[in-house]
C-alpha positions in Angstrom: 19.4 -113.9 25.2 18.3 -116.2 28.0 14.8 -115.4 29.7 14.6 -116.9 33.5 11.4 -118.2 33.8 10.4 -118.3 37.6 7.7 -120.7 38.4 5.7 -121.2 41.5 5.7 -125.2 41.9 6.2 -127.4 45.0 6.2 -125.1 48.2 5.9 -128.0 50.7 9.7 -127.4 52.2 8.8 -123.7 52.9 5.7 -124.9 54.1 6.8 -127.5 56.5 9.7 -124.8 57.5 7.1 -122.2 58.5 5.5 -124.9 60.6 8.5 -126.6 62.3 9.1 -122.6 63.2 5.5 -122.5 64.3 5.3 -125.7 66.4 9.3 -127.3 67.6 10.5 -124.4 69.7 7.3 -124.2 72.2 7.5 -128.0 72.2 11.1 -128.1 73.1 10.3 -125.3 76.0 7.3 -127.8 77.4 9.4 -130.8 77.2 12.4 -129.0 78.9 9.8 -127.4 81.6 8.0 -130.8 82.7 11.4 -132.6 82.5 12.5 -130.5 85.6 9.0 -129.6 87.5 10.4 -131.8 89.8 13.8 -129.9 90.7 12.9 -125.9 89.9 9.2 -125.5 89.8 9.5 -121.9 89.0 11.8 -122.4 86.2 9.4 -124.4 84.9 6.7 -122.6 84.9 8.4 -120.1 83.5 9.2 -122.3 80.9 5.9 -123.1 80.2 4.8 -119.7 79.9 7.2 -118.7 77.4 6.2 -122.0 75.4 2.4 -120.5 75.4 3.3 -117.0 74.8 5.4 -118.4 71.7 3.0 -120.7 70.3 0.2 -117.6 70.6 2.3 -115.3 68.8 3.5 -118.0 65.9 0.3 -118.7 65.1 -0.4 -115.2 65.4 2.0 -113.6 62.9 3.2 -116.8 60.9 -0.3 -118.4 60.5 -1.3 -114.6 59.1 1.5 -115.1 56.6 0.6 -118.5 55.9 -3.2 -117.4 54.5 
């Protein structure tokens, strides 16, 4: 009979996965947002606010995961 031994060990993908969750899409939503402030200003501040409100509630419930 073979035993599976399940060990904790290098948890740096997961890690940086949780983070590139945390941090790209409210990045991606500013860049987007400043790229056309010139054209649609309200678009982009829409944009902007949805990148804030993300990046509040990331940090919010994944940084709470992460401790």
């Amino acid at each position: 009979m073979t035993t599976l031994i399940v060990e904790g060990g290098n948890y740096l993908g997961i890690f940086l996965l949780v983070l590139a969750i945390m941090f790209l899409p409210p990045l991606i939503l500013l860049i987007i947002g400043l790229a056309i402030r010139a054209k649609n200003r309200k678009t982009s501040k829409i944009l902007m606010i949805l990148a804030a409100v993300y990046l509040l509630i990331s940090l919010g419930i994944c940084g709470s995961m992460m401790i």
